[in-house]
KEMAR-403746 format. One record per residue (C-alpha): z, x, y; residue in three letters. Coordinates in pm, 1 decimal, decimal comma. Layout:
% KEMAR-403746
node up: Z&east: X&north: Y&rest: ALA
...
//
This chain:
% KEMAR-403746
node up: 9169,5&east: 5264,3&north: 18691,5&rest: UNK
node up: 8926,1&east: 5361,6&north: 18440,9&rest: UNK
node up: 9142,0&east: 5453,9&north: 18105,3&rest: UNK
node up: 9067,7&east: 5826,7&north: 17973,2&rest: UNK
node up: 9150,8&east: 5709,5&north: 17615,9&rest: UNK
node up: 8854,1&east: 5494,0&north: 17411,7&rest: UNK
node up: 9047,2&east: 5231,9&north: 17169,0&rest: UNK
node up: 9029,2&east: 5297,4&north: 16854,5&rest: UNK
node up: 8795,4&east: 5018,1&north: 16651,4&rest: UNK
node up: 9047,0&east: 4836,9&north: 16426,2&rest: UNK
node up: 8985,1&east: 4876,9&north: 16043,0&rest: UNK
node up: 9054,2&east: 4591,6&north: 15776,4&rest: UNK
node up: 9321,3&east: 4630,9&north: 15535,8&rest: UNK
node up: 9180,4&east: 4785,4&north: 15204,8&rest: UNK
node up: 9059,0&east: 4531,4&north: 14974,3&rest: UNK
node up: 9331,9&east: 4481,8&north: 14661,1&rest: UNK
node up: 9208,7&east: 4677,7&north: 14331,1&rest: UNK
node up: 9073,5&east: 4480,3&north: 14087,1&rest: UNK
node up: 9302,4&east: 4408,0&north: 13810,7&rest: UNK
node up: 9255,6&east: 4667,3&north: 13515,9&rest: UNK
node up: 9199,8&east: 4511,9&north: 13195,2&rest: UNK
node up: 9524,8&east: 4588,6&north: 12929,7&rest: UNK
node up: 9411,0&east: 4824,0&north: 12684,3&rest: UNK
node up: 9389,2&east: 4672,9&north: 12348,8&rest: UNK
node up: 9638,7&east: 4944,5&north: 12181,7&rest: UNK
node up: 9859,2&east: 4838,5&north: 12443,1&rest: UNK
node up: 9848,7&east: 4481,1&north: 12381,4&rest: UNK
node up: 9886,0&east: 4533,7&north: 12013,2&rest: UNK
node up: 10203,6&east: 4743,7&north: 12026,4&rest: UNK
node up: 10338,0&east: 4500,1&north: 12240,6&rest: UNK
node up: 10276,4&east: 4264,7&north: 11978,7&rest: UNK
node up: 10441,0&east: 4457,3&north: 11696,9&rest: UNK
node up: 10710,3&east: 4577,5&north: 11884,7&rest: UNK
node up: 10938,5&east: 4277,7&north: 11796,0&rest: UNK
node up: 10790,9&east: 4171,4&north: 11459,2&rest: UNK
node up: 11107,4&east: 4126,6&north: 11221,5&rest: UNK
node up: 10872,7&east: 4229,1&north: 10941,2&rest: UNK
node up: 10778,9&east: 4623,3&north: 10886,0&rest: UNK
node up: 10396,2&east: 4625,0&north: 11015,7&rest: UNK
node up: 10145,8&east: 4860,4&north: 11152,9&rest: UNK
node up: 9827,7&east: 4869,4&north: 11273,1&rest: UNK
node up: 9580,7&east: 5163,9&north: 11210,8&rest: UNK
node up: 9203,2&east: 5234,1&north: 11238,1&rest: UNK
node up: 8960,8&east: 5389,1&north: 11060,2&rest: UNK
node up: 9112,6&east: 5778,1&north: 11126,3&rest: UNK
node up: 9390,2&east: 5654,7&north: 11002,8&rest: UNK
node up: 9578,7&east: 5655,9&north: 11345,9&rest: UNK
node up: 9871,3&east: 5443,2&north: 11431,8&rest: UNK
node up: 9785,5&east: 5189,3&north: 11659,8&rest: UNK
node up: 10084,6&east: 4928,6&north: 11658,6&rest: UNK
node up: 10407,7&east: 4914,7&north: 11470,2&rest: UNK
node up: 10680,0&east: 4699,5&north: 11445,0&rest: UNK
node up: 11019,7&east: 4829,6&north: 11482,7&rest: UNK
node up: 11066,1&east: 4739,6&north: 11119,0&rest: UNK
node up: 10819,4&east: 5000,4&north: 10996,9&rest: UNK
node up: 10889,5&east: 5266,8&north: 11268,6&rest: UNK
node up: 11266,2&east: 5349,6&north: 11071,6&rest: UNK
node up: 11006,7&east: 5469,5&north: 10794,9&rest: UNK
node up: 10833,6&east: 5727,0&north: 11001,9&rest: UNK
node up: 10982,3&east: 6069,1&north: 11064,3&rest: UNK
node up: 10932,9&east: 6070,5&north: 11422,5&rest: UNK
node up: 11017,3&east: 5777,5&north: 11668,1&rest: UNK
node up: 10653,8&east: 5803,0&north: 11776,9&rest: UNK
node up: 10429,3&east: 5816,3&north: 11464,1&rest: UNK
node up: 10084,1&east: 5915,9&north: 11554,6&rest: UNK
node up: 9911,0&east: 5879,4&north: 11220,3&rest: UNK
node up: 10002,3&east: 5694,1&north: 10868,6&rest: UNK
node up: 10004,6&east: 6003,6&north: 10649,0&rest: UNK
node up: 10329,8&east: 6060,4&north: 10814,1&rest: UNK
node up: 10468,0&east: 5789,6&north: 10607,4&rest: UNK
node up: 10633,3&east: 5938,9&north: 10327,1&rest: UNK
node up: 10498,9&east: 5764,5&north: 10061,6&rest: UNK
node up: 10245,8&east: 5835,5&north: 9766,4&rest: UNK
node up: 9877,1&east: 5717,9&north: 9769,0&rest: UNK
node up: 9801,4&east: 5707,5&north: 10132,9&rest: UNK
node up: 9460,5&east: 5818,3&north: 10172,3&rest: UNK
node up: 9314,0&east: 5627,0&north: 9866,6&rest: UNK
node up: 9495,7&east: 5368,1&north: 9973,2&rest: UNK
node up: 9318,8&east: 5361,4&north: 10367,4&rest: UNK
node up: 8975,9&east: 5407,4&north: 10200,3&rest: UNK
node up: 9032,9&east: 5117,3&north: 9976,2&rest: UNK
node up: 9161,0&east: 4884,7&north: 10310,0&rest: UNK
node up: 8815,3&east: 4974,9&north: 10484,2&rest: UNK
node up: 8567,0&east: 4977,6&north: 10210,0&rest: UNK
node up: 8700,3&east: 4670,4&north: 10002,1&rest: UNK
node up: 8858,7&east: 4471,7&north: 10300,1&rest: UNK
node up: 9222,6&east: 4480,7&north: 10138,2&rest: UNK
node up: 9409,7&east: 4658,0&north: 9918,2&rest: UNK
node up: 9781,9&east: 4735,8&north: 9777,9&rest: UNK
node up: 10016,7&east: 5030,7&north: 9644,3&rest: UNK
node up: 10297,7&east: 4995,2&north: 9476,9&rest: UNK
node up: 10562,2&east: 5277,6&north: 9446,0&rest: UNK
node up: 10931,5&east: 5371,2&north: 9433,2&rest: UNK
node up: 11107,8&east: 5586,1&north: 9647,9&rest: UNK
node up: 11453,6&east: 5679,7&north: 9703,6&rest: UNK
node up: 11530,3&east: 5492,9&north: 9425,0&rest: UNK
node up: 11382,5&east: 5136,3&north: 9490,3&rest: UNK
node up: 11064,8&east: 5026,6&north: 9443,0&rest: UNK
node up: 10791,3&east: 4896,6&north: 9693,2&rest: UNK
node up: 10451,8&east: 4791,0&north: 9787,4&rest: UNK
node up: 10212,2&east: 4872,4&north: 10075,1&rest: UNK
node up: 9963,7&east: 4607,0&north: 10134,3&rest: UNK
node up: 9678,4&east: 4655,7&north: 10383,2&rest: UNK
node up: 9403,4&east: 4420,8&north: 10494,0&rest: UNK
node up: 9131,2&east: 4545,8&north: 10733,9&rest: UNK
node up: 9094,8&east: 4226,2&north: 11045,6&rest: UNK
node up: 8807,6&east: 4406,2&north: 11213,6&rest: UNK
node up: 8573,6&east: 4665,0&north: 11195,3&rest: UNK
node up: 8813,7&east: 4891,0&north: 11319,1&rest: UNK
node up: 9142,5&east: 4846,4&north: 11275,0&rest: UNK
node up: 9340,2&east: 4699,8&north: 10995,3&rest: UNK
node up: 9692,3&east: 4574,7&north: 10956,6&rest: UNK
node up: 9955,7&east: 4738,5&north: 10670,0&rest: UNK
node up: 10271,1&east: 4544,7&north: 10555,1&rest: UNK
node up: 10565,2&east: 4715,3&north: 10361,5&rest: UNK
node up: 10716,3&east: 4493,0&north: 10133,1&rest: UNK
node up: 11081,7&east: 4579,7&north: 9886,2&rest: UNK
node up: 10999,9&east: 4450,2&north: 9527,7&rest: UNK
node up: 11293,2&east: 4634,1&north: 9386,8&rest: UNK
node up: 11431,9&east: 4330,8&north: 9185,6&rest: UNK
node up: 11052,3&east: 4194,3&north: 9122,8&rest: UNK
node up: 11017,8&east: 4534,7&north: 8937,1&rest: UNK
node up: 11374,6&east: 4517,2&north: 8760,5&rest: UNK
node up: 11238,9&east: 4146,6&north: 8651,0&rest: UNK
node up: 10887,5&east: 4277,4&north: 8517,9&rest: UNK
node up: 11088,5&east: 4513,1&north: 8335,6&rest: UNK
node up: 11282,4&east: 4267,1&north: 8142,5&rest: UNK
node up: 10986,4&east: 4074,8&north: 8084,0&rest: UNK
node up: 10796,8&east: 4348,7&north: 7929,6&rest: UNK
node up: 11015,1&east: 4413,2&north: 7708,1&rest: UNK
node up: 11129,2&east: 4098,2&north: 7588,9&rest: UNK
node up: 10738,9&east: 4030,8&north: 7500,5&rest: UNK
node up: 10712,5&east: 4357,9&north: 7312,8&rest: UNK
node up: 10985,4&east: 4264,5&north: 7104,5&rest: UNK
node up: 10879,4&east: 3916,5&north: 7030,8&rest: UNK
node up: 10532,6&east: 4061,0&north: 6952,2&rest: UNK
node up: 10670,6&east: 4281,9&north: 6741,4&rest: UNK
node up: 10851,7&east: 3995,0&north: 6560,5&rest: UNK
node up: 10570,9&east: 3798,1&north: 6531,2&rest: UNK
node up: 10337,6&east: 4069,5&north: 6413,5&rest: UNK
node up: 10493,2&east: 4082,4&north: 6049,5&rest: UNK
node up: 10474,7&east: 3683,6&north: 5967,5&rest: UNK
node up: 10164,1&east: 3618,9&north: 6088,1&rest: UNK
node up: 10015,8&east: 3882,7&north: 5897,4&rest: UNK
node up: 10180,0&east: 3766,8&north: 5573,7&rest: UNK
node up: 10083,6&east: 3333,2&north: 5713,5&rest: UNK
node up: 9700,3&east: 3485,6&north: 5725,4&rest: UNK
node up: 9706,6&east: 3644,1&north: 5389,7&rest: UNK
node up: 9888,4&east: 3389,7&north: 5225,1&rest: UNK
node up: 9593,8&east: 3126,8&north: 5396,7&rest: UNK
node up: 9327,7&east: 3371,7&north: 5287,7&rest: UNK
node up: 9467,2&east: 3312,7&north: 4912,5&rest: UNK
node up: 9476,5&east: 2975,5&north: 4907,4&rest: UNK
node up: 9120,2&east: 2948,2&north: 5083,4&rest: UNK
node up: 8937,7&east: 3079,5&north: 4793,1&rest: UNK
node up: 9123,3&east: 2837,1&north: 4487,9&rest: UNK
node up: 9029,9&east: 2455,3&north: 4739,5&rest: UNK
node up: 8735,5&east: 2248,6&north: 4732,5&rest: UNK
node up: 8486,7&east: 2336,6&north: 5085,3&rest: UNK
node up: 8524,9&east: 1939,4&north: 5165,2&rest: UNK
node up: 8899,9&east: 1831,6&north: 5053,5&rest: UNK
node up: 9187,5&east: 1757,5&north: 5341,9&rest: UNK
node up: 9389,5&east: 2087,9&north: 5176,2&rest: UNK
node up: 9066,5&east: 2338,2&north: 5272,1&rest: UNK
node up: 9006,7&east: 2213,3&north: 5596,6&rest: UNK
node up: 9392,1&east: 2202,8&north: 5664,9&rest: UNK
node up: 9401,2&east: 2593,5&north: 5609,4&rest: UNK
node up: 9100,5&east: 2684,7&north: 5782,3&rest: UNK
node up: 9341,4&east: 2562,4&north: 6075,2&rest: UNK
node up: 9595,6&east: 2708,7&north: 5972,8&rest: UNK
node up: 9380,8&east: 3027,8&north: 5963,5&rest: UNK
node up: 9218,2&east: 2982,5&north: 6263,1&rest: UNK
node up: 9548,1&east: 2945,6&north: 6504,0&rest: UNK
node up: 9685,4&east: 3224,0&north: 6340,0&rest: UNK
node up: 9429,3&east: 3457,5&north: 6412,5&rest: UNK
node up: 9459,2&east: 3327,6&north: 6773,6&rest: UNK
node up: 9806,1&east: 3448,8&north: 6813,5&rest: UNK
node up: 9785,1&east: 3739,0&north: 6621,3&rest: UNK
node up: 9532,8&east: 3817,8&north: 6903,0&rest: UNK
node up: 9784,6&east: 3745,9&north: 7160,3&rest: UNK
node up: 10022,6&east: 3943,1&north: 7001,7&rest: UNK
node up: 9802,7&east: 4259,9&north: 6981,8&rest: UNK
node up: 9724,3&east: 4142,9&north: 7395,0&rest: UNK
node up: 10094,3&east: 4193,0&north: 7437,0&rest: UNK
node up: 10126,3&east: 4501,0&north: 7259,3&rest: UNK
node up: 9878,6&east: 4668,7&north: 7481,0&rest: UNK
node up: 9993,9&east: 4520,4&north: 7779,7&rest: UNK
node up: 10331,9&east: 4705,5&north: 7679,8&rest: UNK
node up: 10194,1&east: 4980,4&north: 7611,8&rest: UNK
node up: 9946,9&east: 5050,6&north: 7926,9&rest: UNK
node up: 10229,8&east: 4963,4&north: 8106,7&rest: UNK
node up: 10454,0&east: 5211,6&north: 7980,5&rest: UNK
node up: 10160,5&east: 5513,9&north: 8054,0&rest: UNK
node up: 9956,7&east: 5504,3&north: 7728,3&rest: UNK
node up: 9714,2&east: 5809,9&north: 7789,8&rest: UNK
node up: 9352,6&east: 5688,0&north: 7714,0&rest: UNK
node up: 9122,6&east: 5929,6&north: 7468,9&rest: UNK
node up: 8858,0&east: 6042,7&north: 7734,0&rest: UNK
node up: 8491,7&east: 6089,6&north: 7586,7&rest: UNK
node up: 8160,6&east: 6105,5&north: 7786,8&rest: UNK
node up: 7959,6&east: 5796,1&north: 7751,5&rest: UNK
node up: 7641,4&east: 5604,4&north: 7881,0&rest: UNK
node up: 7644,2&east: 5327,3&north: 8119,0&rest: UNK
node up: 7331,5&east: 5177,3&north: 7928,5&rest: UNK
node up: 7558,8&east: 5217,4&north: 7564,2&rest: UNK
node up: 7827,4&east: 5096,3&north: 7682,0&rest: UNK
node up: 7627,3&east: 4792,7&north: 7811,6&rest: UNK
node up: 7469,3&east: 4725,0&north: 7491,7&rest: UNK
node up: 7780,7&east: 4762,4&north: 7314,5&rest: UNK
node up: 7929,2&east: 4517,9&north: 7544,3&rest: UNK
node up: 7631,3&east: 4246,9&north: 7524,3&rest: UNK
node up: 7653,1&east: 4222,9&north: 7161,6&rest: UNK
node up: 8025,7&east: 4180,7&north: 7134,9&rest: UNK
node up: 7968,2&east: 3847,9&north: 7367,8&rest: UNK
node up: 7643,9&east: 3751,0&north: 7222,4&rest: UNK
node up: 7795,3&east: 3467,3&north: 7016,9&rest: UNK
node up: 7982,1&east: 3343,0&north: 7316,8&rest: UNK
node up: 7701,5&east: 3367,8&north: 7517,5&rest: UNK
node up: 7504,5&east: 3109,5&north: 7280,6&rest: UNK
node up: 7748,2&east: 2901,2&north: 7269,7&rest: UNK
node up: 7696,6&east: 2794,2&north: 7637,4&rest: UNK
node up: 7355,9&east: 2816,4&north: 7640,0&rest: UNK
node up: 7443,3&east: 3160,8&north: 7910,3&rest: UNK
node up: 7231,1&east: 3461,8&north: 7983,8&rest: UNK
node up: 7348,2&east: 3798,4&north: 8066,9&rest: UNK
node up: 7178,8&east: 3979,8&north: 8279,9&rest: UNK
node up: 7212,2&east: 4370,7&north: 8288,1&rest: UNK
node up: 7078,0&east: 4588,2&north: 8582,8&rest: UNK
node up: 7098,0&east: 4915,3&north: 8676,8&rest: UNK
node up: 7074,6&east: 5266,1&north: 8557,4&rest: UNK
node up: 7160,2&east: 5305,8&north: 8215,2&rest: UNK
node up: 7175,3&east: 5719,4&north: 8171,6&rest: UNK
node up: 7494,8&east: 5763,6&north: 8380,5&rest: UNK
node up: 7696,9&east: 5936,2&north: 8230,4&rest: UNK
node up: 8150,3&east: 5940,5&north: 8273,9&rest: UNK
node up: 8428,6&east: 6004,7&north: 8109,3&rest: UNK
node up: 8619,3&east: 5716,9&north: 7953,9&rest: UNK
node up: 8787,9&east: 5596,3&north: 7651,8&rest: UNK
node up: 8521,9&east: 5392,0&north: 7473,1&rest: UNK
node up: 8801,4&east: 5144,4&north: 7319,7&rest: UNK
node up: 8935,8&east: 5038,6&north: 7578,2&rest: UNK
node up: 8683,0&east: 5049,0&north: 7831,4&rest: UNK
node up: 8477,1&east: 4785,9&north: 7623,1&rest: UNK
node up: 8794,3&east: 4579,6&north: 7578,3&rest: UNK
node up: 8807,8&east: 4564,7&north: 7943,8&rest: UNK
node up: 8491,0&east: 4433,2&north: 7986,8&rest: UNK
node up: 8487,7&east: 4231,0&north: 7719,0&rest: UNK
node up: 8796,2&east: 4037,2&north: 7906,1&rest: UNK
node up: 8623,0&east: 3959,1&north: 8227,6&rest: UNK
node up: 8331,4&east: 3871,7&north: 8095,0&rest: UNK
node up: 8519,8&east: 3628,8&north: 7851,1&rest: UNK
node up: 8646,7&east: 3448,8&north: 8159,7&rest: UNK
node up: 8287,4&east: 3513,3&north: 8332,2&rest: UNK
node up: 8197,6&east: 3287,7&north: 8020,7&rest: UNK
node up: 8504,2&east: 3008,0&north: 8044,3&rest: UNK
node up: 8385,1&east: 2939,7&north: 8409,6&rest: UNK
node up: 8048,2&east: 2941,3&north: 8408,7&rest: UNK
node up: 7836,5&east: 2635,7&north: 8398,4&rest: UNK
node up: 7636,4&east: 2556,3&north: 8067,2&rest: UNK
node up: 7279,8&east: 2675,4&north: 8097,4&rest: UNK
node up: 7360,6&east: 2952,8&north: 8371,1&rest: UNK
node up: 7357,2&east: 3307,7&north: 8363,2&rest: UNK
node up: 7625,6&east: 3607,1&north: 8414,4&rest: UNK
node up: 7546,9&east: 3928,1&north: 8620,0&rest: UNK
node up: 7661,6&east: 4278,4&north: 8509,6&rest: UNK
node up: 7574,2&east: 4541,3&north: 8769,7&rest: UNK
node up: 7551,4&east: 4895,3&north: 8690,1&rest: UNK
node up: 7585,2&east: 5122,9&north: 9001,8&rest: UNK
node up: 7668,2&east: 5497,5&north: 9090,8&rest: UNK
node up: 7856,1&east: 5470,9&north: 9427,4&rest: UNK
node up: 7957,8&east: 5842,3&north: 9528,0&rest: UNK
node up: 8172,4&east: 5958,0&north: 9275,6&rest: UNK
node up: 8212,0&east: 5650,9&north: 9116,0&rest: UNK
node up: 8042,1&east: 5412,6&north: 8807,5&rest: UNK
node up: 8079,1&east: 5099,9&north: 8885,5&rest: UNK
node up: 8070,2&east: 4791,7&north: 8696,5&rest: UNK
node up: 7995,7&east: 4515,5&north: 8895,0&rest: UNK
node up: 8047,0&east: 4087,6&north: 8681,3&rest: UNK
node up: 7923,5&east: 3831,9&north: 8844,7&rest: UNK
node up: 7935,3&east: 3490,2&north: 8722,6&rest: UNK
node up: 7809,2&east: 3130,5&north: 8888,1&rest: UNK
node up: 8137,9&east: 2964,2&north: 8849,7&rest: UNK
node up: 8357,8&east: 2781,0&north: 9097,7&rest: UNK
node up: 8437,3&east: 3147,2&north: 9261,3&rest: UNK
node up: 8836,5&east: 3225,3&north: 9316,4&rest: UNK
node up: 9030,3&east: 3131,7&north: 9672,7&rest: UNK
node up: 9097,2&east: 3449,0&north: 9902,5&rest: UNK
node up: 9462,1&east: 3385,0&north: 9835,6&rest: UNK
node up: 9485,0&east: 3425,2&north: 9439,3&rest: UNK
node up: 9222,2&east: 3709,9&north: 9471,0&rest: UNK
node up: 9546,3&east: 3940,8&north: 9362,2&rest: UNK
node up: 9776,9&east: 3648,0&north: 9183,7&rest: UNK
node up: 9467,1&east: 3650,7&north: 8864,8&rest: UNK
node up: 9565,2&east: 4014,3&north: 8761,9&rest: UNK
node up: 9940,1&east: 3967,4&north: 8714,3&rest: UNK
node up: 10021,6&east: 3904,8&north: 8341,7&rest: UNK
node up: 10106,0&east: 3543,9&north: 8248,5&rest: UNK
node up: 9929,6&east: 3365,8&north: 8575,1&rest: UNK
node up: 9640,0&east: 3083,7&north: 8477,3&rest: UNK
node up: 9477,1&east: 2929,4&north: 8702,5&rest: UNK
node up: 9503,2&east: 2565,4&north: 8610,7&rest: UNK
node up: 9567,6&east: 2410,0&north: 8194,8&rest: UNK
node up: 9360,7&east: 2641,3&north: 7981,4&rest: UNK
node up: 9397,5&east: 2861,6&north: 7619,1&rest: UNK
node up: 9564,9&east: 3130,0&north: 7642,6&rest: UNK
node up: 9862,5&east: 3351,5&north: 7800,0&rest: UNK
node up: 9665,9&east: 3421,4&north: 8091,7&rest: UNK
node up: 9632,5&east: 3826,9&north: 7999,3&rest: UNK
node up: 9340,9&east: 3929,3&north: 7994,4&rest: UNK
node up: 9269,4&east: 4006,2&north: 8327,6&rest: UNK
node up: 9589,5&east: 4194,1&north: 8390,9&rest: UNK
node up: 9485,5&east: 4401,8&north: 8063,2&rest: UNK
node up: 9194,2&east: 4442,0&north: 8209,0&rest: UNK
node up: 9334,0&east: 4625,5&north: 8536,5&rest: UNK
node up: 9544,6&east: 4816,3&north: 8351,6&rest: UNK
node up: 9313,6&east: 4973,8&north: 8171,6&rest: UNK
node up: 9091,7&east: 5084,7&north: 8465,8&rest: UNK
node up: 9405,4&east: 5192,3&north: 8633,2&rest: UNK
node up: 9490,2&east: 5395,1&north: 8325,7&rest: UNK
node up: 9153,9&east: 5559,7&north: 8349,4&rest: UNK
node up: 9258,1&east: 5623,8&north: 8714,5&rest: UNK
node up: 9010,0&east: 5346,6&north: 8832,0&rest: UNK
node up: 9071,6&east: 5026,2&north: 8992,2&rest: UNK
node up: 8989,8&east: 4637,2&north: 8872,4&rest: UNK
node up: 8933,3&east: 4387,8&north: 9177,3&rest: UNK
node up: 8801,3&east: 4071,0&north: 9312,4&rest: UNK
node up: 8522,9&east: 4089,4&north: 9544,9&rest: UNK
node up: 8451,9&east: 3798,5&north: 9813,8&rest: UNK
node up: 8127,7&east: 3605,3&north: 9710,2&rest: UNK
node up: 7952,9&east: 3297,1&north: 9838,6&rest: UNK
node up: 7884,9&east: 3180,7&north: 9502,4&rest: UNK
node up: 8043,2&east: 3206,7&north: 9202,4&rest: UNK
node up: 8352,6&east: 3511,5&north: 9111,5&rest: UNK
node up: 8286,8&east: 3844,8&north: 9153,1&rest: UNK
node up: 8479,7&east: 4087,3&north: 8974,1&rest: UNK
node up: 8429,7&east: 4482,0&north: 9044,9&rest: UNK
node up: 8556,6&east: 4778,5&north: 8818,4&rest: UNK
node up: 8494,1&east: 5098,1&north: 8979,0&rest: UNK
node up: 8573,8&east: 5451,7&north: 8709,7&rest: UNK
node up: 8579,6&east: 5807,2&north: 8825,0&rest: UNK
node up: 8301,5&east: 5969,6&north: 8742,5&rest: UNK
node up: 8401,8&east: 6304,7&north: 8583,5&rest: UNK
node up: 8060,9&east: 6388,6&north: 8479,6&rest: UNK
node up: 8064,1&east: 6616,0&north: 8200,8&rest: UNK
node up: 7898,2&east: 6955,6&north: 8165,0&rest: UNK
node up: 7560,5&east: 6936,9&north: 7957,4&rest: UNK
node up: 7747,3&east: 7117,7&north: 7657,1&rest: UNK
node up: 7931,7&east: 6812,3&north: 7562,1&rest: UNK
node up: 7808,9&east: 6561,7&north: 7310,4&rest: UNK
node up: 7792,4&east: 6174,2&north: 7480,4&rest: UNK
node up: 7953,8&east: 5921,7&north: 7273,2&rest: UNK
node up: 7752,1&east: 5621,0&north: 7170,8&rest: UNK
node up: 8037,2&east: 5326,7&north: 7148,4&rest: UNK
node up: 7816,7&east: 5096,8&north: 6993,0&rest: UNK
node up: 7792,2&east: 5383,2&north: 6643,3&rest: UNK
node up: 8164,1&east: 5299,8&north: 6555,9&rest: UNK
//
């Protein structure tokens, strides 16, 4: 019998699907998730990649989408900062305690932010600011009175008798720590929000100035400095201070450079920014104490000194509303103040700082 019904040909079972890859967002929130520390991952839109359930009790929502939701101060400058510079830090108090947002970009695209509490580091600092305002105060009054009293005695003693020589020492440590005293002083008082006196200034004046205040430091190593850039920029900045901060990094530009060599300070306008760019052919500084150099009181290693000139440094181009940092380099340190711009209008008169 001849079948009416043609048999179906039989079909092979579909082939499994290839295994999709894990997106990487995925993976990385499952990474966070359990992280005992408060941590998030964001990219360059500031989006909310990964976070740890340590840092999601900061957000508002128990999904955060992007990191201005945090409700903290200084976001935005503080994103910029993570993705032009590599890494940066905030520090900040809110409800009543204090603490500090570090951020350090790990690829072209994404960067990792840590929330630290530095409540009783801040308390500390506190203390310790104090206590070295009043001891500078202290000191300022007998040191003045040692140095006169030297001064006098100078004039009456034989150039090559033991006495003379004795007070030139005397003399010449006291003016080292009345030096460290006026360092503390303005340490206190940057700290405590000492307004600087705005005035519009040159790049190339403020250059000059800056050259011949560490021309007889310069000979005594045998260094060259090199300026370069534009020198008719023009910002707003208080002419004081300003050169005192460059004056301090390019004192320790000086301390670690090798005899013979030469030191580097770049000139540049970056957007709305001058920028003041040291760079030095020293031993260069590790990736770890690229932030430990600008707290007051740190040396690296025996040397002169309290170790505060860097931190003065910073604070002044904070006070300005600028920032102070260390740059990675190949070679050598590289240390990178970067000032608002502020340009002023054409009515008002630039300062020369070197005319004082």
């Amino acid at each position: 019998m001849i079948s009416l019904f043609r048999r179906k040909k039989a079909v092979p079972p579909p082939a499994p699907p290839e295994r999709e890859e894990v997106p990487r967002s995925f993976a990385e929130a499952t990474a966070f998730e359990d992280l005992p520390w408060p941590l998030a991952a964001v990219d360059q839109r500031r989006r909310v990649v990964a976070v740890s359930k340590a840092m999601r009790v900061f957000f508002p929502a128990p999904e955060p989408q992007n990191l201005l939701e945090l409700p903290f101060p200084g976001l935005v400058e503080f994103h910029e900062r993570v993705f032009r510079e590599g890494r940066a830090r905030v520090e900040f108090e809110w409800q009543g305690r204090w603490w500090r947002l570090e951020g350090e970009r790990i690829r072209e695209d994404r960067a990792v932010i840590r929330l630290i509490e530095i409540t009783r580091e801040v308390r500390l600092s506190e203390k310790n600011r104090l206590l070295s305002a009043t001891l500078a105060h202290e000191f300022r009054t007998p040191l003045t009175a040692i140095r006169g009293y030297a001064e006098a005695l100078e004039e009456y003693l034989p150039e090559q008798e033991f006495p003379r020589k004795a007070l030139s020492a005397i003399l010449s440590h006291t003016e080292r720590l009345s030096r460290l005293v006026r360092d503390l002083l303005l340490l206190s008082s940057l700290e405590t929000g000492l307004e600087p006196r705005l005035e519009p200034l040159k790049t190339g004046e403020v250059a000059d100035s800056v050259a011949s205040l560490l021309a007889p430091l310069l000979e005594k190593k045998r260094l060259r400095l090199e300026v370069e850039g534009p020198r008719d920029v023009v910002f707003r900045a208080d002419p004081d201070y300003l050169i005192q901060a460059l004056v301090k990094v390019l004192e320790n530009a000086v301390r670690f450079s090798p005899e013979g060599g030469s030191i580097r300070l770049e000139i540049e306008r970056e957007g709305t920014e001058v920028v003041f760019r040291v760079r030095d052919e020293g031993p260069g500084i590790s990736e770890d104490l690229r932030e430990r150099i600008f707290e007051p009181f740190f040396r690296e290693g025996p040397g002169r000194g309290l170790g505060l000139g860097l931190a003065l440094a910073r604070r002044i181009a904070e006070a300005h509303g600028g920032t102070l940092s260390a740059e990675a380099s190949p070679r050598g340190a590289v240390m990178v103040f970067r000032f608002p711009a502020n340009v002023p209008g054409d009515s008002q008169k630039v300062h020369n700082p070197g005319g004082r």
